[in-house]
KEDRENKOL-600260 format. One record per atom (N, C-alpha, C): residue in one letter; x, y, z. Coordinates in Angstrom, 1 decimal, padded with zeros to 4 digits. Each point is the difference from the previous one (the first is absolute). Layout:
 rest      u      v      w
    A      X      Y      Z
...
//
This chain:
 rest      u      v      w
    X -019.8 -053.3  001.8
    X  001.1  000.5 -000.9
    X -000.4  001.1 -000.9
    X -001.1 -000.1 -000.7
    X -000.6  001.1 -000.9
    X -000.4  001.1  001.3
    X  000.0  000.5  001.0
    X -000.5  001.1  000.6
    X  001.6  000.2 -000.1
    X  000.8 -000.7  000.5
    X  001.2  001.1  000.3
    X  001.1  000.3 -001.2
    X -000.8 -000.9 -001.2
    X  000.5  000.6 -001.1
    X -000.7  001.4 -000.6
    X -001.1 -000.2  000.2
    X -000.7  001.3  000.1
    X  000.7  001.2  000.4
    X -000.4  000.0  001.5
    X  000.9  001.0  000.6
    X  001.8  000.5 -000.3
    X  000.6 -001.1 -000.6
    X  000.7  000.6 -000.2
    X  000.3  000.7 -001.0
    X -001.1  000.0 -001.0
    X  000.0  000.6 -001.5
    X -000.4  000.8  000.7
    X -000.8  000.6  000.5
    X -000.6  001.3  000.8
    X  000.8  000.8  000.4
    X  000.8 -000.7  000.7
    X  001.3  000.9  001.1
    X  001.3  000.3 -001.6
    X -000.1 -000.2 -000.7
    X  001.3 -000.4 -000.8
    X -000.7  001.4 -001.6
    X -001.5  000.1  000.1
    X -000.6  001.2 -001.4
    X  000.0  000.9  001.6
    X -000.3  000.0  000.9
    X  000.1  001.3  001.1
    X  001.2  000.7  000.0
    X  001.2 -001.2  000.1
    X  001.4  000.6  000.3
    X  000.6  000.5 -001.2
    X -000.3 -000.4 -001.5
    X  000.0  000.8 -001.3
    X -000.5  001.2  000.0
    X -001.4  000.3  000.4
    X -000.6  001.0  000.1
    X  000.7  000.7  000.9
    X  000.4  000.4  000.9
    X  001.0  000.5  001.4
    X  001.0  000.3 -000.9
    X  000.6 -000.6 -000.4
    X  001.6  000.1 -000.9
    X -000.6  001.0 -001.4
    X -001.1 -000.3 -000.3
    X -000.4  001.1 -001.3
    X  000.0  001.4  000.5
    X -000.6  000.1  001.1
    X -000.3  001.4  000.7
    X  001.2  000.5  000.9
    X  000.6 -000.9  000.7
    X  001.5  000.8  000.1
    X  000.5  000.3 -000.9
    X  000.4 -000.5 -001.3
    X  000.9  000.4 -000.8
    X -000.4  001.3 -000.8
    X -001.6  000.3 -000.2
    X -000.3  001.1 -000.6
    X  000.2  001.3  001.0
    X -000.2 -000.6  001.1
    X -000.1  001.6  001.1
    X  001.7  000.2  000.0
    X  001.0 -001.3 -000.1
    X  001.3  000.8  000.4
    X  000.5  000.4 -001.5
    X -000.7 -000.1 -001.5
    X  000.1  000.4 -000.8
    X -000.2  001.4 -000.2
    X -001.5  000.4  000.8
    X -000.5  001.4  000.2
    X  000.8  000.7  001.0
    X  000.5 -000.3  000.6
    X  001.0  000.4  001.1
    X  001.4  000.4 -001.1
    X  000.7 -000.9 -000.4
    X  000.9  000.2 -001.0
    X  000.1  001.1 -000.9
    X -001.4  000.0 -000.7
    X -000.5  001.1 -000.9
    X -000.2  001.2  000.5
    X -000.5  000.3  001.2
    X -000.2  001.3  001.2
    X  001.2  000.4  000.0
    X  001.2 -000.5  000.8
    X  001.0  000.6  000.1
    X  000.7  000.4 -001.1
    X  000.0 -001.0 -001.4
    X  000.9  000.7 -001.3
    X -000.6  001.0  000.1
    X -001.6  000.2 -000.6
    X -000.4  001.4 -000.2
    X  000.4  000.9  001.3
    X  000.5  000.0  001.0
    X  000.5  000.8  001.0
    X  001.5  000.6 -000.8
    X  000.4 -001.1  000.3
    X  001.7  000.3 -000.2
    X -000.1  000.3 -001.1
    X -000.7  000.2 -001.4
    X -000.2  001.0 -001.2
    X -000.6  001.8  000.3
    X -000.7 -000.6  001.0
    X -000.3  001.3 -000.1
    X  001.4  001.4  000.9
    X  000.4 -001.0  001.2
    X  001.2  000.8  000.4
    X  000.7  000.2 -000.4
    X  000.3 -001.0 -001.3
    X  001.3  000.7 -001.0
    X -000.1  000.8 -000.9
    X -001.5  000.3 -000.2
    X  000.2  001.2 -001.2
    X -000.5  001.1  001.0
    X -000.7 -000.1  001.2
    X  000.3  001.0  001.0
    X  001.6  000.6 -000.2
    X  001.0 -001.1  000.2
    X  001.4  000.7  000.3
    X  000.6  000.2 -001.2
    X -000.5 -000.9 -001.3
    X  000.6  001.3 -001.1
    X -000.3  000.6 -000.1
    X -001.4  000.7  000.0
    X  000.0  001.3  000.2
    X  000.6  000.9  000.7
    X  000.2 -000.5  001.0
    X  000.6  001.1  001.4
    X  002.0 -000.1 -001.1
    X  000.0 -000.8  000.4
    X  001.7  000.2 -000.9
    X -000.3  000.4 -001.4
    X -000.4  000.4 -000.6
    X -000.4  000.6 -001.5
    X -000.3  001.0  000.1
    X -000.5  000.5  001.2
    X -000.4  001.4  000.5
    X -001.3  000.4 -001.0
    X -000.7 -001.0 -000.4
    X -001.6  000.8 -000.4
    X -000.5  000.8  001.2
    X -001.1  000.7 -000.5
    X -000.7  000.7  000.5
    X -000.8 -000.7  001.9
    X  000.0  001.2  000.4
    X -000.1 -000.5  001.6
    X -001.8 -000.1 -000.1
    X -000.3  000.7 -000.8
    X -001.6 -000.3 -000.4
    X -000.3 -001.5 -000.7
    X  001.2 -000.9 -000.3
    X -000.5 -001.1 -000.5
    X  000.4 -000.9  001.3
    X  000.7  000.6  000.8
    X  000.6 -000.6  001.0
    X -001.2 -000.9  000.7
    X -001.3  000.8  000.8
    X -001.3 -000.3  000.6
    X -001.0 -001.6 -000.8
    X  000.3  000.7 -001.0
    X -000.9 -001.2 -001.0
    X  000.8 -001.2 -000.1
    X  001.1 -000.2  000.1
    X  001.0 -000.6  000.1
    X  000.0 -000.8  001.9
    X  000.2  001.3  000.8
    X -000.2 -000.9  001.2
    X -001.4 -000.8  000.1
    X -001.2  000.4 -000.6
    X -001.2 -000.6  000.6
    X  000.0 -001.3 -000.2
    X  000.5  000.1 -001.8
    X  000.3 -001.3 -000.3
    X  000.9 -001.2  000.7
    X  000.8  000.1  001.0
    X  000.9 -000.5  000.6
    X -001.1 -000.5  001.2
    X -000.8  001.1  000.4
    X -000.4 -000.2  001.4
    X -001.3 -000.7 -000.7
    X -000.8  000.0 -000.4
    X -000.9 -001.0 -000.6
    X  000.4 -001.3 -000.3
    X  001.4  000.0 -000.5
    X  000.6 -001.4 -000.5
    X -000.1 -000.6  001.9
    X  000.5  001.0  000.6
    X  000.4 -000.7  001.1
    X -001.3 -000.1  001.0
    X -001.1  000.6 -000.2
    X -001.4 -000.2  000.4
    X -000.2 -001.6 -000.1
    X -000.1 -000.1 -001.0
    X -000.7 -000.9 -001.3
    X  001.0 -001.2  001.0
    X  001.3 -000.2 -000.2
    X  000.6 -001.2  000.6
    X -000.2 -000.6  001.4
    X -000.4  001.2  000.5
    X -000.1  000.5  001.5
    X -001.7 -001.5  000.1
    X -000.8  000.8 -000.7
    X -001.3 -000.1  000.4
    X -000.2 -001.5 -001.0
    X  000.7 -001.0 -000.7
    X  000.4 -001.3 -000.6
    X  000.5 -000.6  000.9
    X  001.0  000.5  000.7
    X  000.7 -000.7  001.0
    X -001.0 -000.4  001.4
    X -000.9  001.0  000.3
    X -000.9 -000.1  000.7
    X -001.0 -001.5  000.3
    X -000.5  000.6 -001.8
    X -001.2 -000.7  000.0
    X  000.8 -002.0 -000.5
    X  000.7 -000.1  000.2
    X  000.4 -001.5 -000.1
    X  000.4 -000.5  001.2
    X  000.3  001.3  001.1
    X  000.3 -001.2  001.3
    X  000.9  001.1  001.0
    X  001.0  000.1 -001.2
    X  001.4  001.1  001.1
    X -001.2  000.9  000.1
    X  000.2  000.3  001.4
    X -001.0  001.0  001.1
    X  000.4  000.8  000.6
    X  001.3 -000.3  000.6
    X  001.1  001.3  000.4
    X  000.9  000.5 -000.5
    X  000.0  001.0  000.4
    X  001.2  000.9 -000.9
    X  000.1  000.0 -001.2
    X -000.7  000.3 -000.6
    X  000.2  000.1 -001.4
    X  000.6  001.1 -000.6
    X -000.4  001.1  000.3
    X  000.7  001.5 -000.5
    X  001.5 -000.7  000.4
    X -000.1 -000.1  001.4
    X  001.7 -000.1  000.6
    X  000.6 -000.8 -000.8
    X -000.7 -001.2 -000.4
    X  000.7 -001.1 -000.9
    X  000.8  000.7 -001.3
    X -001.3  000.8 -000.9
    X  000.3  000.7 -000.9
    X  001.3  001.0 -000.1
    X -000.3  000.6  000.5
    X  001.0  001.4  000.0
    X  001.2 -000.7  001.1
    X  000.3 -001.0  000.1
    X  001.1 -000.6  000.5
    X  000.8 -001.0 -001.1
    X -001.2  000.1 -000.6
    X  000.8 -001.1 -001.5
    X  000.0  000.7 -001.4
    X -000.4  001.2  000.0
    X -000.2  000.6 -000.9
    X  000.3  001.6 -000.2
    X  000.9  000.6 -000.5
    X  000.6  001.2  000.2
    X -000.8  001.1 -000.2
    X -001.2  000.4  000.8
    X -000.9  000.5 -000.5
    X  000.2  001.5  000.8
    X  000.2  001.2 -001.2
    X -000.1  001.5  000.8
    X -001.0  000.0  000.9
    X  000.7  000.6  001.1
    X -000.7  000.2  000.9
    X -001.1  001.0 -000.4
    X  000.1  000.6 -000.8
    X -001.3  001.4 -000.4
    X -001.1 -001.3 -000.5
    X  000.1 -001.1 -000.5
    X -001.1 -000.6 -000.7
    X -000.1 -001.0  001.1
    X  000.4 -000.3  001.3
    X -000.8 -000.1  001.0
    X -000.7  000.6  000.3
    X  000.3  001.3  000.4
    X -001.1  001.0  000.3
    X -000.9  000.0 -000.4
    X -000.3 -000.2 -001.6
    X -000.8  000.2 -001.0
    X -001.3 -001.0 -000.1
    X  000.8 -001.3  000.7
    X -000.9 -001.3 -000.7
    X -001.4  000.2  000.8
    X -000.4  000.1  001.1
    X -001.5  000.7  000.1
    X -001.0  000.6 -001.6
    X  001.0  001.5 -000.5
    X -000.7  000.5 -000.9
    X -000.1 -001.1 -001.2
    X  000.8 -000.5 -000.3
    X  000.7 -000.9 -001.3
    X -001.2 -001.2  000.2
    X  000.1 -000.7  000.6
    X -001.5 -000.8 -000.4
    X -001.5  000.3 -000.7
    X  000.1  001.3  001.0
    X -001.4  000.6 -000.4
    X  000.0  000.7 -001.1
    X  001.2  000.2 -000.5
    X  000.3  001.3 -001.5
    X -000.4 -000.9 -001.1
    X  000.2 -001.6  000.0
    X -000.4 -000.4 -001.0
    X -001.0 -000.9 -000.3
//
C-alpha cells in the first residue's frame, strides 16, 4: 500500500507540474498575440490618421516582428504546422508586414 501511495503522490506533483507549464505557455501565447493585435492597430491608426508614410515602415516591422515572435512561440511549444498560415488567418495582418517579417526579426 505505501508504494502505490507513493506513486500516486508522484503521478499527482507531475500532473501539477504539466498544468503549471501549460498554463504559462498558453499565457505566453495570449500575451504574443495582444502585443500583435497592438501593434496592428496603431499600424492602422496611423494609416487612417494619415501620418507620415516614413513612419508607416517602422510601424510595419513592428507588426511583422510581433508576428515573427508569435510565429516562432507557437513553434517552440508544439504547434509545428502552419504557423504563419495560422497567424495571418487569425490576425489582420498587412500584407506589406508579411513581406517584411524575414527583415523584422533580425532588425531588432
Amino acid at each position: 500500500m505505501q508504494v502505490v501511495n507513493l506513486e500516486t503522490r508522484r503521478a499527482n506533483r507531475t500532473s501539477v507540474f504539466r498544468f503549471e507549464i501549460a498554463k504559462e505557455q498558453a499565457e505566453g501565447l495570449g500575451l504574443a498575440g495582444k502585443k500583435l493585435q497592438e501593434s496592428i492597430d496603431r499600424y492602422n491608426d496611423a494609416v487612417r490618421s494619415g501620418e507620415e508614410r516614413a513612419n508607416d515602415e517602422a510601424l510595419l516591422l513592428d507588426v511583422a516582428a510581433r508576428a515573427w515572435a508569435l510565429i516562432v512561440q507557437r513553434e517552440l511549444i508544439g504547434f509545428v504546422h502552419e504557423n504563419q498560415k495560422w497567424v495571418a488567418e487569425n490576425f489582420a495582418i498587412p500584407r506589406a508586414a508579411l513581406r517584411l517579417m524575414g527583415r523584422a526579426h533580425r532588425a531588432r
